[in-house]
Backbone as a printed PyTorch tensor [residue, N CA C, xyz], in Angstrom:
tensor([[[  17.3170,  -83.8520,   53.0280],
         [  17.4100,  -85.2930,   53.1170],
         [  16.8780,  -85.8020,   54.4370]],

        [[  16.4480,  -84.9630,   55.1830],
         [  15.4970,  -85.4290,   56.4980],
         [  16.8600,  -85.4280,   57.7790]],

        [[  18.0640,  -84.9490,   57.4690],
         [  18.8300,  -85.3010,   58.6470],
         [  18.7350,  -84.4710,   59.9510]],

        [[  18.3570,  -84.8130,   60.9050],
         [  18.5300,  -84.0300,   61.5770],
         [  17.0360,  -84.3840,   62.0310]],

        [[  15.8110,  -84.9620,   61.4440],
         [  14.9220,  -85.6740,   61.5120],
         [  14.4780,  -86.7450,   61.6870]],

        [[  13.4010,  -87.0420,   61.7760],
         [  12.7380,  -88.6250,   62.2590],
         [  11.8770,  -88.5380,   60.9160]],

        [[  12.0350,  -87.9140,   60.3300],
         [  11.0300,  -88.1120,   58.9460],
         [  11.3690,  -88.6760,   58.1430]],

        [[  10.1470,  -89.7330,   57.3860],
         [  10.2690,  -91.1030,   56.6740],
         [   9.9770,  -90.7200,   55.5150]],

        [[   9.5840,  -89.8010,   55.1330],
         [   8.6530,  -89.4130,   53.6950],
         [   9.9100,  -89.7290,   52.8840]],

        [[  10.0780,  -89.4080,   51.5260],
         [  10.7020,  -88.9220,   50.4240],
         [  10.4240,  -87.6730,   50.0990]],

        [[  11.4050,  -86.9920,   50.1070],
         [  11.8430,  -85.6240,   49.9320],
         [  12.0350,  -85.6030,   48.5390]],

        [[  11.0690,  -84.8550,   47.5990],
         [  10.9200,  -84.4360,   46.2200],
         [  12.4550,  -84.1850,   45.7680]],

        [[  13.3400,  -83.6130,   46.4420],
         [  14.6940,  -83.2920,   45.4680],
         [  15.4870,  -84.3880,   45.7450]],

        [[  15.2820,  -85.3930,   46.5550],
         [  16.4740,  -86.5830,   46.7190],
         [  16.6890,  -87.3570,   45.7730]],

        [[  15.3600,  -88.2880,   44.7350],
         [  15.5700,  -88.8650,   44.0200],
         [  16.9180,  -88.3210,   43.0690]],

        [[  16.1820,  -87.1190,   42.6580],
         [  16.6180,  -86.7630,   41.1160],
         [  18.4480,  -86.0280,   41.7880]],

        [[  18.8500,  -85.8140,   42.7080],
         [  20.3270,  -85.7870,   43.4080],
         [  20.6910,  -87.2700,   43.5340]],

        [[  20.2230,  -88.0170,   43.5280],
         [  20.4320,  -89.6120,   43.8550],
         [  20.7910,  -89.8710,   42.6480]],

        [[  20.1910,  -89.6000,   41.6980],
         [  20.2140,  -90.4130,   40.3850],
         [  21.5670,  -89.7310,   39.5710]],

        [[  21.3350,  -88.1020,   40.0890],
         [  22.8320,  -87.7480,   39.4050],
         [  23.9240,  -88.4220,   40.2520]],

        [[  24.1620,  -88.5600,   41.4520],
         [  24.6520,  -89.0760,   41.8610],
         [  25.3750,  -90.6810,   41.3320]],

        [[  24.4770,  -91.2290,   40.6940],
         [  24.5780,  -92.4910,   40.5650],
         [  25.2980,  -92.2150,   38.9720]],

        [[  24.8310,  -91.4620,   38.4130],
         [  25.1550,  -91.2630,   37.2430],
         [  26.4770,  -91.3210,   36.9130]],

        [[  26.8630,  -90.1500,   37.9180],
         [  28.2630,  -89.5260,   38.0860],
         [  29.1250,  -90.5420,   38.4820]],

        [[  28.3540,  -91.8130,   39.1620],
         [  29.2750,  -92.5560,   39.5430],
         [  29.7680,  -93.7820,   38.9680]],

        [[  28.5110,  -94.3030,   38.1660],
         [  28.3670,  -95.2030,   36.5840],
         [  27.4990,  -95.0860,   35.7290]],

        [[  28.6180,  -94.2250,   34.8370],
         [  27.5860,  -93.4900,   33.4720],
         [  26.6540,  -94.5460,   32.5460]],

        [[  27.0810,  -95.6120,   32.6470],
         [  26.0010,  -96.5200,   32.1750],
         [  25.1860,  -96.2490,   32.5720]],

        [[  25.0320,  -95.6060,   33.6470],
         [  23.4230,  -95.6090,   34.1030],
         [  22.7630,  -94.4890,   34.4270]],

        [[  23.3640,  -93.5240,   33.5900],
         [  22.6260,  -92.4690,   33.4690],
         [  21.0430,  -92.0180,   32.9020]],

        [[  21.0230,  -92.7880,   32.2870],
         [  19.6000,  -93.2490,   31.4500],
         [  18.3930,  -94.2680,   32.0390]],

        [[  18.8080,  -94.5750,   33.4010],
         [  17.9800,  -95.7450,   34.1820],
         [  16.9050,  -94.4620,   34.5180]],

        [[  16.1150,  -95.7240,   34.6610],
         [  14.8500,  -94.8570,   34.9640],
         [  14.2110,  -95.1730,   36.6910]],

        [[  14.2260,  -94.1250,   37.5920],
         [  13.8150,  -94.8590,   38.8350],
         [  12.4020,  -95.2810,   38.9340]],

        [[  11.7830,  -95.7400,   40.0150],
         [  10.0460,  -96.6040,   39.6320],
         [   9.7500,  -96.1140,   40.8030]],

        [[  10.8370,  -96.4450,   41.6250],
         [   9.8220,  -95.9860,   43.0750],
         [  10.8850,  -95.6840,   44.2950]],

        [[  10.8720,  -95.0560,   45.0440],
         [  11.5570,  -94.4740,   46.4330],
         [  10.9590,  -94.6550,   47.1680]],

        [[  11.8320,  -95.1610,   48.3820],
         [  11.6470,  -95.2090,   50.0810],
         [  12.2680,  -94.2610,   50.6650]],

        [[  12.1760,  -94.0300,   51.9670],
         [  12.8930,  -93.4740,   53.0650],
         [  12.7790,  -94.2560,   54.5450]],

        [[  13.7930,  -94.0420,   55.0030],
         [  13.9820,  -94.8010,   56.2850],
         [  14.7450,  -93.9560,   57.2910]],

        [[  14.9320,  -94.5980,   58.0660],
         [  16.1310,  -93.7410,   59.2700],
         [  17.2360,  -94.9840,   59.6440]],

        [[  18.3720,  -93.9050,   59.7690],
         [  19.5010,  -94.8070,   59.3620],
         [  20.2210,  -93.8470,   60.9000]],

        [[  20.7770,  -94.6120,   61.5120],
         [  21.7230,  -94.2240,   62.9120],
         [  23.2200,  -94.0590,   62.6250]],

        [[  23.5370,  -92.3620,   61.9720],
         [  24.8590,  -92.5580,   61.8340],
         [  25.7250,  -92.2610,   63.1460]],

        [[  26.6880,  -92.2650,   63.3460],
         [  27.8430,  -91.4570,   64.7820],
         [  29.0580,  -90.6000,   63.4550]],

        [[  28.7970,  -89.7850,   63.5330],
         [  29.1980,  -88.4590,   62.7440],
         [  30.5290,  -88.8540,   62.9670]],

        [[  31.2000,  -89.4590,   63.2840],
         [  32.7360,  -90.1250,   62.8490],
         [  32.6150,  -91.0640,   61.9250]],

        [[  31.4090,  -91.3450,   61.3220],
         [  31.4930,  -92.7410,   60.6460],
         [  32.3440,  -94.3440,   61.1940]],

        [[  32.3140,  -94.1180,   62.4490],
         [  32.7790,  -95.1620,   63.2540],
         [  31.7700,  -95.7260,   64.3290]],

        [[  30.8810,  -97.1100,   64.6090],
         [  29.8600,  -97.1470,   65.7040],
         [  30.2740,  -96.9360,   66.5460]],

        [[  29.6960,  -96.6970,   68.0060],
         [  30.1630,  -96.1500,   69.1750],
         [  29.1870,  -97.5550,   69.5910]],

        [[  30.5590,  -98.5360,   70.7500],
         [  29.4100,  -99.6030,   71.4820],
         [  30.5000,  -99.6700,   73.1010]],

        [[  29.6070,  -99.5870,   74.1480],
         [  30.4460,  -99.5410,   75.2060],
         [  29.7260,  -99.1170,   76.6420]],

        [[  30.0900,  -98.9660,   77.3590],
         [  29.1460,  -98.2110,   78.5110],
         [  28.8720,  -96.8050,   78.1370]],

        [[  27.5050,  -96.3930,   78.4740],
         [  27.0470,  -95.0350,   77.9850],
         [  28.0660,  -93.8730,   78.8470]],

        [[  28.4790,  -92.7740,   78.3360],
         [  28.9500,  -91.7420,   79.3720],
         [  28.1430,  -90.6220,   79.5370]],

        [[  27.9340,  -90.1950,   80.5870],
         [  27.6200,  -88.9200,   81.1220],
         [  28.4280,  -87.9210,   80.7530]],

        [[  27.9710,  -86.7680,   80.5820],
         [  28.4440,  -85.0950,   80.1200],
         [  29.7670,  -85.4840,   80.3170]],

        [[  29.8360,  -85.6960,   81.5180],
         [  31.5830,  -85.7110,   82.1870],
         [  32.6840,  -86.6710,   81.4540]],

        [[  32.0140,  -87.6230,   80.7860],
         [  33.0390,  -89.0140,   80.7700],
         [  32.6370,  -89.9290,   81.1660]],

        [[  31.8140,  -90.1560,   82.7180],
         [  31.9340,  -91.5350,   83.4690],
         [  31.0500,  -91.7740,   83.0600]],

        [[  31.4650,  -93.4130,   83.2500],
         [  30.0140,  -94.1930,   82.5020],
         [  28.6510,  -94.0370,   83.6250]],

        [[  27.9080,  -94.5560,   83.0540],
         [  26.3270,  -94.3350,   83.4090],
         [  26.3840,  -95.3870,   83.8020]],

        [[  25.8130,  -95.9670,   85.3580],
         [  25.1900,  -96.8590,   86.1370],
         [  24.4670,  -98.1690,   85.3360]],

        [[  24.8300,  -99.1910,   84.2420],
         [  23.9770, -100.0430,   83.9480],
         [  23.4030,  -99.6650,   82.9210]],

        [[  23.7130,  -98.6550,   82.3520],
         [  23.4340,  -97.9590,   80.6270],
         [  24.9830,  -98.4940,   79.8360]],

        [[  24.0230,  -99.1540,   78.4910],
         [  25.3470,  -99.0700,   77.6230],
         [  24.7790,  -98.5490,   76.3620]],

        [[  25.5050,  -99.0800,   75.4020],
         [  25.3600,  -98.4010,   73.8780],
         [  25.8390,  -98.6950,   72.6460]],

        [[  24.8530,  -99.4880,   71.8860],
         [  25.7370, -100.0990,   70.8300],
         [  24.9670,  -99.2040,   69.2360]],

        [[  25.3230,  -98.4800,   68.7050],
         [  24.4590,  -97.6400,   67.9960],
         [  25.8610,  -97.0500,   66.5630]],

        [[  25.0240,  -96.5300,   65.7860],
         [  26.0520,  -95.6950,   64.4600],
         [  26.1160,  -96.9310,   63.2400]],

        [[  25.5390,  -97.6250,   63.7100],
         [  26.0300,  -98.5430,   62.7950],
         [  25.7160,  -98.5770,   61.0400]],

        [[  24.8080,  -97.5450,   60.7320],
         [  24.3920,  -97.5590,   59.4010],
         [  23.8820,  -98.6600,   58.6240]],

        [[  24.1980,  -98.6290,   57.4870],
         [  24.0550,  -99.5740,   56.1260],
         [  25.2110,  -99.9380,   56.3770]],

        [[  26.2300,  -99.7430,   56.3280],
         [  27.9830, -100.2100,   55.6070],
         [  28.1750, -100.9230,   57.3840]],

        [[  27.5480, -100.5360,   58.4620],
         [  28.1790, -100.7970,   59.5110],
         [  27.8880, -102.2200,   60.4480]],

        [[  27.2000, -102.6430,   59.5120],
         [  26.1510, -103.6100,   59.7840],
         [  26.9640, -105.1150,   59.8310]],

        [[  28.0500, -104.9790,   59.1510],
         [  28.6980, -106.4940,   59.4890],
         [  29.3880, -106.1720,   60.4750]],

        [[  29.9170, -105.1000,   61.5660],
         [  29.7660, -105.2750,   63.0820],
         [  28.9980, -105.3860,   63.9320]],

        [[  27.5440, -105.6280,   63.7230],
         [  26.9380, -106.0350,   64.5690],
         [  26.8000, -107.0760,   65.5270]],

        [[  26.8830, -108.3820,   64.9800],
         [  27.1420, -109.5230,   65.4510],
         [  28.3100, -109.3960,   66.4310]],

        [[  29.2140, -109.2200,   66.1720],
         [  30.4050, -108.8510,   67.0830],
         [  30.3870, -107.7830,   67.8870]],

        [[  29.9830, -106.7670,   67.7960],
         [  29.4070, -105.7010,   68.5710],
         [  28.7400, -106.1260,   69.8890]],

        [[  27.3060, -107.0270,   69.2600],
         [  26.3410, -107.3200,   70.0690],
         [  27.5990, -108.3630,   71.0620]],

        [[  28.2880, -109.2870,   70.3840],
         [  28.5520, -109.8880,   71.6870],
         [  29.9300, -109.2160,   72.4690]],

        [[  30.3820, -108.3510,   71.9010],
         [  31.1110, -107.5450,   73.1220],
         [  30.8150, -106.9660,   74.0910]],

        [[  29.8810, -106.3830,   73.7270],
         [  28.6210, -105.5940,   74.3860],
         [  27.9400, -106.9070,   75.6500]],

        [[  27.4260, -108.2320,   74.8950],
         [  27.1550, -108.6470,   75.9520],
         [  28.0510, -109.5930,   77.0140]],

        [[  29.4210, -109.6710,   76.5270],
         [  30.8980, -109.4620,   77.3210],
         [  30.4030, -108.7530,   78.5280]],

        [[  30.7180, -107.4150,   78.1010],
         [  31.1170, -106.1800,   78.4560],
         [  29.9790, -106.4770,   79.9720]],

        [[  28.7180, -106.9540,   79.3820],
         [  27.4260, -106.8480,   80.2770],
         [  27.2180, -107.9120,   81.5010]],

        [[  27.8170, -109.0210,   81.1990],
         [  27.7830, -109.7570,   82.2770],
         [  28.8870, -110.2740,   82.5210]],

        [[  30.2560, -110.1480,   82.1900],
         [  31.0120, -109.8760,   82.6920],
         [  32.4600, -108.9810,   83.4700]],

        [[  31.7830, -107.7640,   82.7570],
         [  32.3730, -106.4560,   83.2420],
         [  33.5260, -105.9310,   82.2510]],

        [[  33.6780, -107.1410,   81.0450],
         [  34.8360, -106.4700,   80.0200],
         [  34.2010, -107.3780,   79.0040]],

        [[  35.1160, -106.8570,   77.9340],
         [  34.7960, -107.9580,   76.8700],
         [  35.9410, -108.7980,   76.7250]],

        [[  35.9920, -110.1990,   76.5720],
         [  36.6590, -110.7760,   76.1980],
         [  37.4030, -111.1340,   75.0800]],

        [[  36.8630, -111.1260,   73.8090],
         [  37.1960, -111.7010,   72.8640],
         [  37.8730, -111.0670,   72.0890]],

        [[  37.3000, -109.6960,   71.8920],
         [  37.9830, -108.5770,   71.7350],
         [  37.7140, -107.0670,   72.1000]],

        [[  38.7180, -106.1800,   72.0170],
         [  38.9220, -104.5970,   72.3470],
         [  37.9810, -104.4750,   72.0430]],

        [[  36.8180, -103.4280,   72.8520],
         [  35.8510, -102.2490,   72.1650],
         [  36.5970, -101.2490,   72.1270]],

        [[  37.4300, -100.6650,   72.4890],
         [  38.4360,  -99.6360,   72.6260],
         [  37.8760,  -98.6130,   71.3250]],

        [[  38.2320,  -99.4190,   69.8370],
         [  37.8390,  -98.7880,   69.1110],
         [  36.5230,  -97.6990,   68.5540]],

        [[  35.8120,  -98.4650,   69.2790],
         [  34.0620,  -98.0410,   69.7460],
         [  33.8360,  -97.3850,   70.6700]],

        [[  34.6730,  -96.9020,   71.4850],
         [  34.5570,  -96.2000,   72.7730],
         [  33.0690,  -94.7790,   72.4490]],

        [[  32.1980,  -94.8860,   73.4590],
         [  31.6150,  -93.3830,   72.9110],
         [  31.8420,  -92.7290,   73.7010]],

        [[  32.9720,  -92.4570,   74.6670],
         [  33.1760,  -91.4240,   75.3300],
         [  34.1490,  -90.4280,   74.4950]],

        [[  34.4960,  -90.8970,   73.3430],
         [  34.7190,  -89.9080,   71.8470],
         [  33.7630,  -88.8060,   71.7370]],

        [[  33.3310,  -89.1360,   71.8760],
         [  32.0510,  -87.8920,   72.0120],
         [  31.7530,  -86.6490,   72.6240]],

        [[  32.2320,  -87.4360,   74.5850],
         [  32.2230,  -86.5250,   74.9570],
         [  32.6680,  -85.1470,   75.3110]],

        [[  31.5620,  -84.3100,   75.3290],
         [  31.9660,  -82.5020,   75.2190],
         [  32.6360,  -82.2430,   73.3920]],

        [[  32.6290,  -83.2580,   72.7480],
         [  33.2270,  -82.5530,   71.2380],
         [  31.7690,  -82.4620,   70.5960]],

        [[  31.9020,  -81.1770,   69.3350],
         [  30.5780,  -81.9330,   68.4700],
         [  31.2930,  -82.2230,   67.0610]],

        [[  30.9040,  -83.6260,   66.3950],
         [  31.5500,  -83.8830,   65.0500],
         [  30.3280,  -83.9080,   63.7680]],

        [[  30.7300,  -82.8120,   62.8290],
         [  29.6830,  -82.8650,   61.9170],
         [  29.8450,  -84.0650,   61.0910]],

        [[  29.0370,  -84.8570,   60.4410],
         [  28.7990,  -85.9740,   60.0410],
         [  29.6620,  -85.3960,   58.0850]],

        [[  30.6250,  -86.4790,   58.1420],
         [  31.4900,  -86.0560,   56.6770],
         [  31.0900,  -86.7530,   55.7940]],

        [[  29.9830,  -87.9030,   56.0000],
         [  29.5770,  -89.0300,   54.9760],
         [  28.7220,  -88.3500,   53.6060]],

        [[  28.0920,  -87.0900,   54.1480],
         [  27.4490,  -86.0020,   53.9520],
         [  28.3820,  -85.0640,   52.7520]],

        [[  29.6380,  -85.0070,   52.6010],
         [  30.2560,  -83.8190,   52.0870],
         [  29.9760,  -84.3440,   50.5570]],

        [[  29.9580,  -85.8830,   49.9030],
         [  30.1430,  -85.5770,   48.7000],
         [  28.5540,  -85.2140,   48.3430]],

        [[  27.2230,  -85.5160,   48.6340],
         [  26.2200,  -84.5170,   48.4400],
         [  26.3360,  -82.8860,   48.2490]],

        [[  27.2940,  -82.8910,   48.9070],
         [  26.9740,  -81.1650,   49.3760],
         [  28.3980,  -80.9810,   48.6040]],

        [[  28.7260,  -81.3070,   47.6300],
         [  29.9980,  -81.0400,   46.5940],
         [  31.2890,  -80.5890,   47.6970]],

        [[  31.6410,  -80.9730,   49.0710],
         [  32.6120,  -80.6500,   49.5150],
         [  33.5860,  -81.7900,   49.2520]],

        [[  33.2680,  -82.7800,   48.7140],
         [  34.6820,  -83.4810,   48.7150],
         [  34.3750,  -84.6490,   47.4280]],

        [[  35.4390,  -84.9890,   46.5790],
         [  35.5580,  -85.7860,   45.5430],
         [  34.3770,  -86.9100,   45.7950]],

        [[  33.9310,  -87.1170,   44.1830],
         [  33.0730,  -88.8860,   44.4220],
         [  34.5160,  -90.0760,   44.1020]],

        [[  34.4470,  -90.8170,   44.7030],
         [  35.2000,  -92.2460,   44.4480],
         [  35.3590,  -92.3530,   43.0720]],

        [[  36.2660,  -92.5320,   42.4950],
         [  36.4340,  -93.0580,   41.0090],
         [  35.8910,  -94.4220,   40.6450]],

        [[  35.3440,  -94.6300,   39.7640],
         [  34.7950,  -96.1230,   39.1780],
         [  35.8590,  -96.8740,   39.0550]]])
C-alpha cells in the first residue's frame, strides 16, 4: 500500500483488497464495479491522534522556534482549523489560549516507536466495524 513510502502510483493489489473490503463492509456493494483509482499521501501519527505543539528533540525539549502540526489524515481534518489556531496561539503568544494542546502533545513520541493500528483491519489483525 506504499506505507512507509512517498509513492503515488496505484499498487495493482489495492484496488481489488479495497473492494473486498468494501464488500465486507456493505454487501450491497459487492457487485460495484470500480472505473478508476488514485493514490495520494496521507500523514498518519501511528497513534491515530495529530501531534500539534512545539517540535521536540531526541530528549524531550522543545526545539528553538520549530513547531508541528501534522497526523492529521482524512478523518483528522476537522481539527485543523482549530489546530492551526492553537498552534498560532501557541506561536505568538507562547501558549494557546482558547484551548489545551495537551492532547496533541508530540513529545508522545519521544524515544517510543508506535506501529500504526489503523492498518490491522487490512492485515486481518483486528475485526471490521459492523454495518
Amino acid at each position: 500500500m506504499g506505507i512507509g513510502s512517498y509513492s503515488i502510483r496505484v499498487r495493482p493489489g489495492v484496488p481489488p483488497m479495497l473492494a473486498g473490503l468494501l464488500a465486507r463492509l456493505h454487501p450491497v456493494l459487492a457487485d460495484a464495479r470500480m472505473v478508476r483509482c488514485w493514490a495520494g499521501l496521507l500523514d498518519f501519527a501511528s497513534l491515530e491522534m495529530p501531534m500539534a505543539g512545539p517540535l521536540p528533540a531526541e530528549d524531550g525539549t522543545p526545539l528553538p522556534g520549530a513547531y508541528v502540526a501534522a497526523g492529521l489524515t482524512g478523518h483528522g481534518h476537522p481539527y485543523a482549523p482549530i489546530l492551526g489556531l492553537l498552534v498560532a496561539e501557541l506561536i505568538s503568544g507562547g501558549e494557546p489560549r482558547t484551548l489545551s494542546l495537551a492532547p496533541f502533545d508530540p513529545r508522545r513520541y519521544v524515544g517510543a516507536t508506535h506501529a500504526p493500528t489503523w492498518l490491522d483491519p487490512f492485515r486481518g489483525l483486528a475485526p471490521l466495524p459492523r454495518p
